[in-house]
Each structure stands twice: as structure tokens, then as C-alpha cells.
VMD Tcl script that builds the backbone (N, CA, C; Angstrom):
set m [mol new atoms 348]
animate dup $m
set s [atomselect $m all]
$s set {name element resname resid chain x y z} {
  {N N UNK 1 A -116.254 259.320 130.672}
  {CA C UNK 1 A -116.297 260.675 130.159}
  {C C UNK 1 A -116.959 260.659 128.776}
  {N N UNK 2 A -117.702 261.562 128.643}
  {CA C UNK 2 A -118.558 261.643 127.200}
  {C C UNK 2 A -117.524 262.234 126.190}
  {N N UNK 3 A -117.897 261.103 124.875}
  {CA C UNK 3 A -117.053 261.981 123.628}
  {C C UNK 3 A -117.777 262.896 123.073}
  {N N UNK 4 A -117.402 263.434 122.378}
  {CA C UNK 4 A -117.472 265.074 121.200}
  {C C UNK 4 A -117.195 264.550 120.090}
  {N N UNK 5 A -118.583 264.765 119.152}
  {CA C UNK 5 A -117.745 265.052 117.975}
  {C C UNK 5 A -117.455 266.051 117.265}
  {N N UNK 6 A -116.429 266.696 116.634}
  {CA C UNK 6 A -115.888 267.662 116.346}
  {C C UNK 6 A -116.688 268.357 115.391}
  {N N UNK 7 A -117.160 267.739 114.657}
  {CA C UNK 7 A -118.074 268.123 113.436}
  {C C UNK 7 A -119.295 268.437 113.534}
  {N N UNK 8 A -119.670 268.509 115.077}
  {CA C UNK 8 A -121.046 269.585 115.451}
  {C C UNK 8 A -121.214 269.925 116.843}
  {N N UNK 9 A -121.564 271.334 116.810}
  {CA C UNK 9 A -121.325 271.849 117.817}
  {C C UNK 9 A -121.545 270.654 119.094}
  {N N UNK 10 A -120.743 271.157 120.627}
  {CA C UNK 10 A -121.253 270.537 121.797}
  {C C UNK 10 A -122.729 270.508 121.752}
  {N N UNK 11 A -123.041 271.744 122.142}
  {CA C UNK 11 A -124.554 271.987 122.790}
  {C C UNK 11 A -125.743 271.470 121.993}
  {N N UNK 12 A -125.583 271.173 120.514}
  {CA C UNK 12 A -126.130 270.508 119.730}
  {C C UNK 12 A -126.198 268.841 120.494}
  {N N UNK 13 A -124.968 268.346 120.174}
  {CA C UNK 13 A -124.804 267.392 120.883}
  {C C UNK 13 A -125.495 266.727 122.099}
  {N N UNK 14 A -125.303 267.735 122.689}
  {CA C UNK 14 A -125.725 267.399 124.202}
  {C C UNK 14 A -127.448 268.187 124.022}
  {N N UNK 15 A -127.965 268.638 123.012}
  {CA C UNK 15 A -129.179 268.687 123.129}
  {C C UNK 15 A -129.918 267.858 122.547}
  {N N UNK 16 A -129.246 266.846 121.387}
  {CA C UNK 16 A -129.797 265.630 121.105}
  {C C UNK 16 A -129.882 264.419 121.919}
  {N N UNK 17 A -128.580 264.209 122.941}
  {CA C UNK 17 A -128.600 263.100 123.825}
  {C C UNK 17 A -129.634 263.491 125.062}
  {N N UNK 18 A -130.255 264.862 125.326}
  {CA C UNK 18 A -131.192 264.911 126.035}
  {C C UNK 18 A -132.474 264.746 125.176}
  {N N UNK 19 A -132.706 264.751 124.435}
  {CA C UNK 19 A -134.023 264.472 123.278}
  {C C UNK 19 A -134.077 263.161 123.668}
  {N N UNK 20 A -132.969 262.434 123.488}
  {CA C UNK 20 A -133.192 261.026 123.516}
  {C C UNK 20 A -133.446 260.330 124.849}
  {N N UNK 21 A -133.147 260.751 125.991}
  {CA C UNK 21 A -133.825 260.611 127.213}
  {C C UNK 21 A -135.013 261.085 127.776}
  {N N UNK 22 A -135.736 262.152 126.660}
  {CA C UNK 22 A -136.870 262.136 126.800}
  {C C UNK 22 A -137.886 261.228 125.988}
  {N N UNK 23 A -137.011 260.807 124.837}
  {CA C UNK 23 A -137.602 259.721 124.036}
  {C C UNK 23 A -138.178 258.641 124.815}
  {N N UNK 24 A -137.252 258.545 125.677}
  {CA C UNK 24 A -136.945 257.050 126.303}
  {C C UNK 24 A -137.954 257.385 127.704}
  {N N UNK 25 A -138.099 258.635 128.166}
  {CA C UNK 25 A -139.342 259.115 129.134}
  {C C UNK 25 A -138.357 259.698 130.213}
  {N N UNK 26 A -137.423 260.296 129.889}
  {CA C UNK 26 A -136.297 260.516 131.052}
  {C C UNK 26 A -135.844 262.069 131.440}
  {N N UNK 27 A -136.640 262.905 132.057}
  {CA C UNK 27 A -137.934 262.499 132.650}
  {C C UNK 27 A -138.694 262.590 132.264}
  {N N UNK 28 A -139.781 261.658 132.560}
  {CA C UNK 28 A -141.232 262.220 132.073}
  {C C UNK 28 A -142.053 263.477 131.830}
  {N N UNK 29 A -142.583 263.514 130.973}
  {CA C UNK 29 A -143.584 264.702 130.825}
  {C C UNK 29 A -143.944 265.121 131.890}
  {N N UNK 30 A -144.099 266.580 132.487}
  {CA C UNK 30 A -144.461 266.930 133.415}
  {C C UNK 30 A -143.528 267.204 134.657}
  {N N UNK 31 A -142.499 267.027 134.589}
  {CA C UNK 31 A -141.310 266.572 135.840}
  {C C UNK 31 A -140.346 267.640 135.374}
  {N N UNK 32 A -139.778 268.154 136.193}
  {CA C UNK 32 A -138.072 269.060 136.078}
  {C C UNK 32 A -136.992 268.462 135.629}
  {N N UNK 33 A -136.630 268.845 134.747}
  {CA C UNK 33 A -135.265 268.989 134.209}
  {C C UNK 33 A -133.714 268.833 135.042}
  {N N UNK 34 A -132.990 268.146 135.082}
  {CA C UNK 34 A -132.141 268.355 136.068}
  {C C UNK 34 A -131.486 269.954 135.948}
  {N N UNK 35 A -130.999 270.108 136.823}
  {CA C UNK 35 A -130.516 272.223 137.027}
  {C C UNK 35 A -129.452 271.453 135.730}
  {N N UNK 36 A -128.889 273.088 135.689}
  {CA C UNK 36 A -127.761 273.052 134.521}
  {C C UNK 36 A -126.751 272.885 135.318}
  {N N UNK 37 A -126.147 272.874 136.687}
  {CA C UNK 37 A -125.050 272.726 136.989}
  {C C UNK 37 A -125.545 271.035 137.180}
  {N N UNK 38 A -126.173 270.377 138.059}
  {CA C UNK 38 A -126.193 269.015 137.449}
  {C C UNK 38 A -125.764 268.542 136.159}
  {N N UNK 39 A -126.399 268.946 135.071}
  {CA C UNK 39 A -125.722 268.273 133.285}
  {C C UNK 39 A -124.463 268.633 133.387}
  {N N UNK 40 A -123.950 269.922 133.860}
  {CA C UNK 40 A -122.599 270.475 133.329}
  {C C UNK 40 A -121.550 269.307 134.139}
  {N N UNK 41 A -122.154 268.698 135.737}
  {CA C UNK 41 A -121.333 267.856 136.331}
  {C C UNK 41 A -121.296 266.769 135.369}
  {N N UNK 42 A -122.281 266.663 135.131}
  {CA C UNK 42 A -122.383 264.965 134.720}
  {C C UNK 42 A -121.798 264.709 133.427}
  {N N UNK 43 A -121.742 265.812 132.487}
  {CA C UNK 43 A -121.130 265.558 131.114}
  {C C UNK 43 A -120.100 266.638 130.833}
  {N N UNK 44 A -119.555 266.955 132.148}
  {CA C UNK 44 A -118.617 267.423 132.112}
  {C C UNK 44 A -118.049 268.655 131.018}
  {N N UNK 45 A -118.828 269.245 131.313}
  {CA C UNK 45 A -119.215 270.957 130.153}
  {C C UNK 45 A -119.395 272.048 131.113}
  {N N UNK 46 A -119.276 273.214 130.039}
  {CA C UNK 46 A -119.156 274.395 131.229}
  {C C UNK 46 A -120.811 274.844 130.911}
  {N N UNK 47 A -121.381 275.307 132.315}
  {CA C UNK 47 A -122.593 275.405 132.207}
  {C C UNK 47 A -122.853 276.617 131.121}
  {N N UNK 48 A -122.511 277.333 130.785}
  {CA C UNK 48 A -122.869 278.080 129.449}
  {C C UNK 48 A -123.830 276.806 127.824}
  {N N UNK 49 A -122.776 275.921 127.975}
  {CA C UNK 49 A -122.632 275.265 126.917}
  {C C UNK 49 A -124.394 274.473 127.042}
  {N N UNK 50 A -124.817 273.847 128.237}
  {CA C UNK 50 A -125.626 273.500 129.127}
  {C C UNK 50 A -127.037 273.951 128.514}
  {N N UNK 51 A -126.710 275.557 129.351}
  {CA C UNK 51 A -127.893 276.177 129.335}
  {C C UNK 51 A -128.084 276.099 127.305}
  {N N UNK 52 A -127.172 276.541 126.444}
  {CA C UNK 52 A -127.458 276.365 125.629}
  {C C UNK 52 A -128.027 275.552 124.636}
  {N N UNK 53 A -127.465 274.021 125.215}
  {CA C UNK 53 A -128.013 272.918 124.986}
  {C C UNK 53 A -130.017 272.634 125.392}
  {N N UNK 54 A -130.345 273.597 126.727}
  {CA C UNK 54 A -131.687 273.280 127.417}
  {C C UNK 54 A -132.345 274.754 126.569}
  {N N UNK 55 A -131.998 275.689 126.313}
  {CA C UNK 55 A -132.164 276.678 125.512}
  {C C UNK 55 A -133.060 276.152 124.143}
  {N N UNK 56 A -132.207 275.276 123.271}
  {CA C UNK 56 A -132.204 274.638 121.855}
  {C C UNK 56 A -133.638 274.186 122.273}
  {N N UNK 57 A -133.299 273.137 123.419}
  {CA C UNK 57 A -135.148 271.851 123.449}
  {C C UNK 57 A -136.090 272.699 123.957}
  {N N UNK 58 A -135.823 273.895 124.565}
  {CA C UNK 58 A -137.135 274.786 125.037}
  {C C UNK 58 A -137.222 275.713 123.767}
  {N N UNK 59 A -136.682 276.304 122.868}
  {CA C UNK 59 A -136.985 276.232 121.719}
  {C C UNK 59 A -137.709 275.697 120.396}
  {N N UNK 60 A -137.376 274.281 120.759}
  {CA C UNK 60 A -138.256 272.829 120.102}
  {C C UNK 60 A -139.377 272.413 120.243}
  {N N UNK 61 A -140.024 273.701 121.462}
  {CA C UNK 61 A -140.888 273.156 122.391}
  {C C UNK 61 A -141.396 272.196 123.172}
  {N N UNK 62 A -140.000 271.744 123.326}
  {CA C UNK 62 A -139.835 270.419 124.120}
  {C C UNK 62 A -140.163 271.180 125.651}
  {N N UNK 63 A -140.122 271.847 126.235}
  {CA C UNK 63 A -139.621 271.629 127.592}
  {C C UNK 63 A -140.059 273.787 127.900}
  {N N UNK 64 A -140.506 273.710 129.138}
  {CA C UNK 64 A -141.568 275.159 129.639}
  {C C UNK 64 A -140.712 275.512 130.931}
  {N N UNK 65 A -140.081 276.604 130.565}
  {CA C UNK 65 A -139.376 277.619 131.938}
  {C C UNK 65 A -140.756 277.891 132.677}
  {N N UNK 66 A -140.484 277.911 133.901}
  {CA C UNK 66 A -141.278 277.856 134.929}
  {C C UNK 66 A -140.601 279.044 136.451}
  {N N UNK 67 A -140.963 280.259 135.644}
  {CA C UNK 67 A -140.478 281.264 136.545}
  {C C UNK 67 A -139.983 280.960 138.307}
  {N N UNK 68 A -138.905 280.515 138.535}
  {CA C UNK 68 A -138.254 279.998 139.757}
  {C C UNK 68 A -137.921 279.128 139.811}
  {N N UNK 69 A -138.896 278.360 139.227}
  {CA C UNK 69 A -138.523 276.386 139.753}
  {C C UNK 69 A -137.872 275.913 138.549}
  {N N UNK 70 A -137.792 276.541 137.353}
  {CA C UNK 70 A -136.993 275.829 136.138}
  {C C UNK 70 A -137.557 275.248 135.237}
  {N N UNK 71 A -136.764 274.475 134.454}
  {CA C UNK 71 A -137.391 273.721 133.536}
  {C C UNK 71 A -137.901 272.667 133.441}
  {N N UNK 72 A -138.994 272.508 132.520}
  {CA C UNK 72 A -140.009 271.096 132.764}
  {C C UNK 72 A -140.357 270.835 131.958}
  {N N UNK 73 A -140.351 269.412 131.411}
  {CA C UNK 73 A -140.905 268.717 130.107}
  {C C UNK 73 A -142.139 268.870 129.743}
  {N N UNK 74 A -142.498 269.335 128.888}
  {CA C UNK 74 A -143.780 269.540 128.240}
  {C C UNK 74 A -145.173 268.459 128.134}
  {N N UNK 75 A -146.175 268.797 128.300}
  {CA C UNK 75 A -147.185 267.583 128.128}
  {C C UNK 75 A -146.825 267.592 126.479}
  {N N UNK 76 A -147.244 266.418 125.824}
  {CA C UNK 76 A -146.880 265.880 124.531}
  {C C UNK 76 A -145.812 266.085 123.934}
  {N N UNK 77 A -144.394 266.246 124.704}
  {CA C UNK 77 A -143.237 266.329 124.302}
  {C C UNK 77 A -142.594 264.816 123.957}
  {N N UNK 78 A -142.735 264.223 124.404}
  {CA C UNK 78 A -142.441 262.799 124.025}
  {C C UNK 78 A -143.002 262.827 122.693}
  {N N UNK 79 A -144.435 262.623 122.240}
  {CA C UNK 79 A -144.717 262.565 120.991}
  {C C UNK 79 A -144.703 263.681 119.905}
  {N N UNK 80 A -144.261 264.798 120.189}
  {CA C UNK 80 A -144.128 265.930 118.875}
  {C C UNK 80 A -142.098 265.738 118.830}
  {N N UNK 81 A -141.518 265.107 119.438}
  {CA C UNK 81 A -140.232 264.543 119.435}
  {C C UNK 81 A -140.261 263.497 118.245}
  {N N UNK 82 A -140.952 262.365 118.973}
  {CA C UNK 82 A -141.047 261.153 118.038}
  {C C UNK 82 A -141.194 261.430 116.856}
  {N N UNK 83 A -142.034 262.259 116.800}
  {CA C UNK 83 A -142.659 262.780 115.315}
  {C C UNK 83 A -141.831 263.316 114.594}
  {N N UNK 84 A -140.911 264.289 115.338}
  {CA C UNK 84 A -140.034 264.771 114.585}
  {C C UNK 84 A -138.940 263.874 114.404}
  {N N UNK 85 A -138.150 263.044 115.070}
  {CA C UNK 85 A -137.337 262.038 114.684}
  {C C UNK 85 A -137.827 261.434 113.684}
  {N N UNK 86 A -139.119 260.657 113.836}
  {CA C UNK 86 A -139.418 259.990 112.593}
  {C C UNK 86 A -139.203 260.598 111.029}
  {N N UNK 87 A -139.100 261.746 110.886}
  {CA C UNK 87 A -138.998 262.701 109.658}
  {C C UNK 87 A -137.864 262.952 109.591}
  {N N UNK 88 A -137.235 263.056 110.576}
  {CA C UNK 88 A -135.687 263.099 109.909}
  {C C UNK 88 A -135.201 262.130 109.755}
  {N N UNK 89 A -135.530 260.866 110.254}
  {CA C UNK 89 A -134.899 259.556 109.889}
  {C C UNK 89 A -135.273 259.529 108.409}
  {N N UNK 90 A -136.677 259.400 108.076}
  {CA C UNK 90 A -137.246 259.375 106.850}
  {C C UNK 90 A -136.333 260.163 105.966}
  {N N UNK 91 A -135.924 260.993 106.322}
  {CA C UNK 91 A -136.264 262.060 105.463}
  {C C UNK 91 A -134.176 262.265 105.194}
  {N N UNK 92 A -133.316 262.134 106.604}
  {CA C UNK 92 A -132.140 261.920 106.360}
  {C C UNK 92 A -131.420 260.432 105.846}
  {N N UNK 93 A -131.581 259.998 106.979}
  {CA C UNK 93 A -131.221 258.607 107.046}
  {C C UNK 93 A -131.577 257.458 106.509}
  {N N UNK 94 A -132.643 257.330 106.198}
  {CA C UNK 94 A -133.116 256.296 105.696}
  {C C UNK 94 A -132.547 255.683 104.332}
  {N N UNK 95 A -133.182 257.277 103.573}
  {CA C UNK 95 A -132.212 256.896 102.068}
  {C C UNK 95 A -130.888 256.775 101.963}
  {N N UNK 96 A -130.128 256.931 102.882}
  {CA C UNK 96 A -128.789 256.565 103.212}
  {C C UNK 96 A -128.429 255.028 103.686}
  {N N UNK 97 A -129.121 254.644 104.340}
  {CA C UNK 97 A -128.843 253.172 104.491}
  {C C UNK 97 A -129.870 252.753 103.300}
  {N N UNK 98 A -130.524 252.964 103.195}
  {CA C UNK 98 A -131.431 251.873 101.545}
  {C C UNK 98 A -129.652 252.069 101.169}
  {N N UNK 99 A -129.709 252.990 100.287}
  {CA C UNK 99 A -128.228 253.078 99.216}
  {C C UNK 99 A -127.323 252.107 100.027}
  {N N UNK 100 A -126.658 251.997 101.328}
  {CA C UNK 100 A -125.847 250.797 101.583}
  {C C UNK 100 A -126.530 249.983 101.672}
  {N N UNK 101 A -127.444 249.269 101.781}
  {CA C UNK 101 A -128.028 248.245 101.457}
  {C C UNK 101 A -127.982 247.220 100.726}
  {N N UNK 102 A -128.435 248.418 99.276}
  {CA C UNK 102 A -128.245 247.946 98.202}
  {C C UNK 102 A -126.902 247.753 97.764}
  {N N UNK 103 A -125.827 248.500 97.814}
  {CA C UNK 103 A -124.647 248.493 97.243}
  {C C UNK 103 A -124.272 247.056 97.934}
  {N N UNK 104 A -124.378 246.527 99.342}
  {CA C UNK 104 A -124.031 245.180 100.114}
  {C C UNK 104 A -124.675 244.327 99.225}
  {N N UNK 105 A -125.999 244.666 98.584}
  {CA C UNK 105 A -126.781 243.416 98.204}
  {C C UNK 105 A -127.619 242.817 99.130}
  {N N UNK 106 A -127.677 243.374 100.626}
  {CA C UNK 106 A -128.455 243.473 101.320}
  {C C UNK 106 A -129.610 243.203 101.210}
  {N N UNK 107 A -131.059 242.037 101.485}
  {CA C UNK 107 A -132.408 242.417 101.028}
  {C C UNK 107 A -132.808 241.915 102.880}
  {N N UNK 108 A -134.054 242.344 102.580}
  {CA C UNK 108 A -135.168 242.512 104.127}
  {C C UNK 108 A -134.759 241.341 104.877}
  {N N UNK 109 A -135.172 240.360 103.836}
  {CA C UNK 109 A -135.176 239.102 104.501}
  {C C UNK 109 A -133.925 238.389 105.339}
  {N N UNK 110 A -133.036 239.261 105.347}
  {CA C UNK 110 A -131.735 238.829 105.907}
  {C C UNK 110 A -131.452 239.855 106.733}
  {N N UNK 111 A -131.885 240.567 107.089}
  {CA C UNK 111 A -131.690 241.545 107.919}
  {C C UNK 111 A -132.566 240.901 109.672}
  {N N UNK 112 A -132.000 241.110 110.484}
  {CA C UNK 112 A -132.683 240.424 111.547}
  {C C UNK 112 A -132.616 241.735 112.370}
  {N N UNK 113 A -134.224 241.632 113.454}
  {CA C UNK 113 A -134.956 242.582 113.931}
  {C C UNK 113 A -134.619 242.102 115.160}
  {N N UNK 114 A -134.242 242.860 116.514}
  {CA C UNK 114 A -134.089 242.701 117.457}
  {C C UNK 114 A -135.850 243.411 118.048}
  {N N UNK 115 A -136.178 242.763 118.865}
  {CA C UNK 115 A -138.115 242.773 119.423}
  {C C UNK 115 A -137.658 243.549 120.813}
  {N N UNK 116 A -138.336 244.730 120.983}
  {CA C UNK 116 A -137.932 245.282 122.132}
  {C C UNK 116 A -138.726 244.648 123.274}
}
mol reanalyze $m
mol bondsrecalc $m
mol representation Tube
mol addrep $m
């Protein structure tokens, strides 16, 4: 069963863990979306919450309603994603771990890179 965290909305939630399966190519550009009662089974949400979640990434312009047949991942949605992750990492996160880093005493050279 999927956790929640309390401190931001579901549909947020569940519209980032679908970002990230499109990161990952899931599905690919060009391909349908699973229906919303599929997500609502699978992560166990009421389809309101769902549609709101597929609402957010077709917003993002991730992803093109397709009068009948539904929703479908966008050509260059994978990379105007990336792009945008990359800027919020930059731009949130990053300077957040430098600062623990440093406070550990942490430097590069001891940090080990897992090679995908």
C-alpha cells in the first residue's frame, strides 16, 4: 500500500510519482495513460483525487486529452520534465545538501557515485 505524506496534498503526490514514471519512460511519449480508475486501483485513492493528480501533469504540459480515447503523453514530455526537475533540484535541493555536506565535513572525493 502506498504511503502519504501529510504535509502535501495526495494528488500532488501522486502527480509527482507519475512525473517520475514518465522520467523513467513509463509510458512512453506518445502512448495512453492508464484510465483513472486503473491509478485509483492501484494506489488505492478515490478517483476524484486521480483525475486531479492527471489534471496537474496535463496542466504541466506533460500529457494531451484526446477527445474519447484519453490521455496521452506528450512528444517531448520526457525532456521539458527533465528540464524542469533539473531546476528545481538546482534551484531547491541542491543548496540544501551542499549545507549538509559541509556541516558533515563531507568533500567530493568521498562521496561515491553509483554508474547507472
Amino acid at each position: 500500500m502506498p504511503t502519504w505524506d501529510d504535509r502535501q496534498p495526495i494528488y500532488r503526490q501522486l502527480a509527482d510519482r507519475l512525473a517520475g514514471a514518465l522520467l523513467d519512460g513509463d509510458p512512453p511519449e506518445g502512448e495512453p495513460m492508464p484510465s483513472v480508475r486503473a491509478l485509483a486501483a492501484q494506489y488505492m485513492l478515490n478517483p476524484l483525487t486521480v483525475g486531479r493528480a492527471l489534471q496537474a501533469l496535463t496542466d504541466d504540459g506533460l500529457l494531451d486529452n484526446r477527445r474519447g480515447l484519453g490521455l496521452f503523453v506528450r512528444a517531448g514530455a520526457r525532456d521539458k520534465l527533465r528540464s524542469l526537475e533539473r531546476q528545481r533540484f538546482l534551484e531547491q535541493e541542491w543548496p540544501q545538501l551542499r549545507t549538509k555536506l559541509r556541516r558533515l565535513g563531507l568533500h567530493m572525493d568521498e562521496l561515491q557515485w553509483e554508474q547507472a
